[in-house]
C-alpha positions in Angstrom: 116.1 69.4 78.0 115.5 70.6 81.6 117.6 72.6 82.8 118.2 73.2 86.7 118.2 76.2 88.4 121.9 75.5 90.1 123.9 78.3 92.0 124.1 80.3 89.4 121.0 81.3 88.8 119.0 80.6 92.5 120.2 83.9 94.2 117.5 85.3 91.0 114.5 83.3 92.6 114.9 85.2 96.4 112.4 82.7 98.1 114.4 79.3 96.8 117.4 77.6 99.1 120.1 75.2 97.8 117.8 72.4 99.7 115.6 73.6 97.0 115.4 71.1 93.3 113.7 73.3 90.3 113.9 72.7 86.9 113.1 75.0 83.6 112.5 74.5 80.0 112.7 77.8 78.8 113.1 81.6 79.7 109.9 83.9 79.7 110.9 88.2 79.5 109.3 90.0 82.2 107.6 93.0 81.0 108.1 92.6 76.8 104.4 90.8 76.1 103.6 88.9 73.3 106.6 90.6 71.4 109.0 89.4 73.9 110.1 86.3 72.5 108.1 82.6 71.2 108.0 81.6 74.8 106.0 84.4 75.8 103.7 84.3 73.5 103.3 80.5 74.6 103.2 81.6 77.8 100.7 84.0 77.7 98.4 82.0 75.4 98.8 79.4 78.7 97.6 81.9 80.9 94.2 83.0 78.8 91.4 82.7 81.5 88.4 80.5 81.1 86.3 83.8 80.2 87.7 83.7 77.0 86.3 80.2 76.3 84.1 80.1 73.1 86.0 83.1 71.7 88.3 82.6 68.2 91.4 82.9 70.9 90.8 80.3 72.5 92.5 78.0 70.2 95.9 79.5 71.3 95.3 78.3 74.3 94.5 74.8 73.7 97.5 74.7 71.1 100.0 76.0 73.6 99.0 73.2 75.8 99.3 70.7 73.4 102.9 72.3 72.6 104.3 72.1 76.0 103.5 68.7 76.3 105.1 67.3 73.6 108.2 69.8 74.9 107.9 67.8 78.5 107.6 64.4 76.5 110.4 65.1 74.5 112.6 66.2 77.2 112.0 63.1 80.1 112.7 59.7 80.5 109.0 58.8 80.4 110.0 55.7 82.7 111.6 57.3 85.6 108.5 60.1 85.3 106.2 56.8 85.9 107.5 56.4 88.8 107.0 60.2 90.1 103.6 61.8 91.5 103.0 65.0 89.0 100.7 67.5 91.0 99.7 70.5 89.5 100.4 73.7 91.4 97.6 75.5 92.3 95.9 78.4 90.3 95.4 81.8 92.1 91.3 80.8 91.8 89.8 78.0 93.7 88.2 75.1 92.1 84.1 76.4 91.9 85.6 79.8 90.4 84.8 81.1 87.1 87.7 81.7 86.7 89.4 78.6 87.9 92.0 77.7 85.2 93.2 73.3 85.0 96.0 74.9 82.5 98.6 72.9 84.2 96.9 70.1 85.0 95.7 70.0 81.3 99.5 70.0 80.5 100.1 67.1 82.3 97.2 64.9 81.2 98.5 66.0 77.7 101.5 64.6 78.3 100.2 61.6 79.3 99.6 59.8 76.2 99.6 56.2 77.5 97.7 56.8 80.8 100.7 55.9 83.0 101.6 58.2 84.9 100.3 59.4 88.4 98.8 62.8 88.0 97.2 63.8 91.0 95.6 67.5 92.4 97.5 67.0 95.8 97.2 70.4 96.4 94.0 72.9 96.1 93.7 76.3 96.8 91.1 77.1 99.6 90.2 80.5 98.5 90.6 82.1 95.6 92.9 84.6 95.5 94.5 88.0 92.9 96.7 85.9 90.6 100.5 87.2 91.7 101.2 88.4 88.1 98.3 90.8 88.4 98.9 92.7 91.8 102.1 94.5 92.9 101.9 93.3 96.4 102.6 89.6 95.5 101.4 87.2 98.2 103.8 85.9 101.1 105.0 82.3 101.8 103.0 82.2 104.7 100.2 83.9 103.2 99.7 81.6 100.1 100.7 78.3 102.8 97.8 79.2 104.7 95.9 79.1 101.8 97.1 75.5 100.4 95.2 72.5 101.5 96.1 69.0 100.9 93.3 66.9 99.2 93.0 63.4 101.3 91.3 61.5 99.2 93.9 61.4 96.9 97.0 61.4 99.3 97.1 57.2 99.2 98.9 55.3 97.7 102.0 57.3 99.4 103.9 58.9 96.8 107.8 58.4 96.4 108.6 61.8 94.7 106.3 64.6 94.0 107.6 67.1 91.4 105.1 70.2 91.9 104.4 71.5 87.9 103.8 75.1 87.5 104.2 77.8 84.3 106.5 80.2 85.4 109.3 79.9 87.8 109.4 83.6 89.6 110.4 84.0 92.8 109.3 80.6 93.9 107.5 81.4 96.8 104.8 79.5 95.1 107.3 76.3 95.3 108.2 76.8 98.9 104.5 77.3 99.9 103.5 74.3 98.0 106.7 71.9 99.5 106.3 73.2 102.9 102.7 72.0 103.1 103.3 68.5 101.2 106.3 67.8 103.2 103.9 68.4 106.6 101.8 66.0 105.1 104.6 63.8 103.7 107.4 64.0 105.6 109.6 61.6 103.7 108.9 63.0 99.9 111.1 64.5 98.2 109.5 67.3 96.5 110.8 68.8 93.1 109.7 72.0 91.2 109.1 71.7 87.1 108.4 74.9 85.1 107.3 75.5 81.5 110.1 78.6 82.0 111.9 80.7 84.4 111.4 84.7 84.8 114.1 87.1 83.4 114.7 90.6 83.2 116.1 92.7 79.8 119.6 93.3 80.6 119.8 97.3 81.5 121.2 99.5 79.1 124.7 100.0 79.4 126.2 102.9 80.6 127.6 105.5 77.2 
């Protein structure tokens, strides 16, 4: 089941307003690796980069996709998603990279088993760029909006709702990047955020 992320839990994603609509599966510990929990372990096995393609890890990958579609079947109404444009959010690597990873858009074409549903790469990244998990100078809104291009050729038939589909929810200045330039482009669509998972943090110790 989705959840969404309401009052409660916004003020924890510092570039997301209430105008802002995200949803989460699941909850992926910052900093605790593979040991962390299931989710990170799917999560990371997500996030393996092409270079590892042809090695016996790969598989990890490839099953975690398959896994977190059936999770995204299982927890929509596969009718009203019909009726919903699905655009992959952008990796940090443009398209022509080595390194450019289709994880999410892999997802999605995963989870469409019947070929119904409109899955489209709205949105490409111009140049590629340090992925924001790697660096401790994440990029800015503006920085990573400048760097977002709408794709044209794929903009018609208009869309009526666009939910933007990413791994990991964690600040979401990926989402407001990524609405601010649809909604320039298409000033009347809504635009949603769906995540694999959310970011949290280990509680800190308590005080003796």
């Amino acid at each position: 089941m989705f959840i969404a992320v309401d009052d409660l839990l916004r003020p924890l994603y510092p570039h997301l307003t209430a105008a802002d609509q995200c949803y989460f599966l699941r909850e992926y510990t910052a900093g605790r690796g593979y040991a962390g929990s299931e989710t990170n372990q799917l999560i990371l096995n997500l996030k393996k980069p092409p270079d590892r393609r042809g090695t016996p890890e790969w598989r990890y990958k490839e099953r975690a996709i398959q896994q977190i579609a059936r999770e995204f079947r299982e927890s929509v109404n596969l009718a009203a998603l019909r009726r919903i444009t699905l655009v992959p959010m952008p990796p940090s690597k443009a398209k022509g990279d080595p390194l450019y990873d289709d994880r999410m858009l892999r997802v999605l074409r995963a989870v469409d088993v019947e070929g119904q549903l409109d899955i489209r790469e709205l949105l490409l990244a111009v140049e590629s760029m340090t992925a924001a998990h790697a660096t401790e100078r994440r990029p800015t809104v503006d920085q990573l909006m400048a760097n977002f291009v709408v794709d044209d050729a794929l903009a018609v038939p208009l869309p009526r709702t666009i939910a933007l589909v990413d791994d990991v929810l964690t600040t979401g200045a990926h989402f407001v990047a990524a609405k601010e330039v649809l909604t320039v482009r298409f000033p009347s669509v809504p635009v949603r955020g769906v995540y694999v998972a959310r970011r949290v943090f280990d509680d800190p110790p308590s005080r003796p």
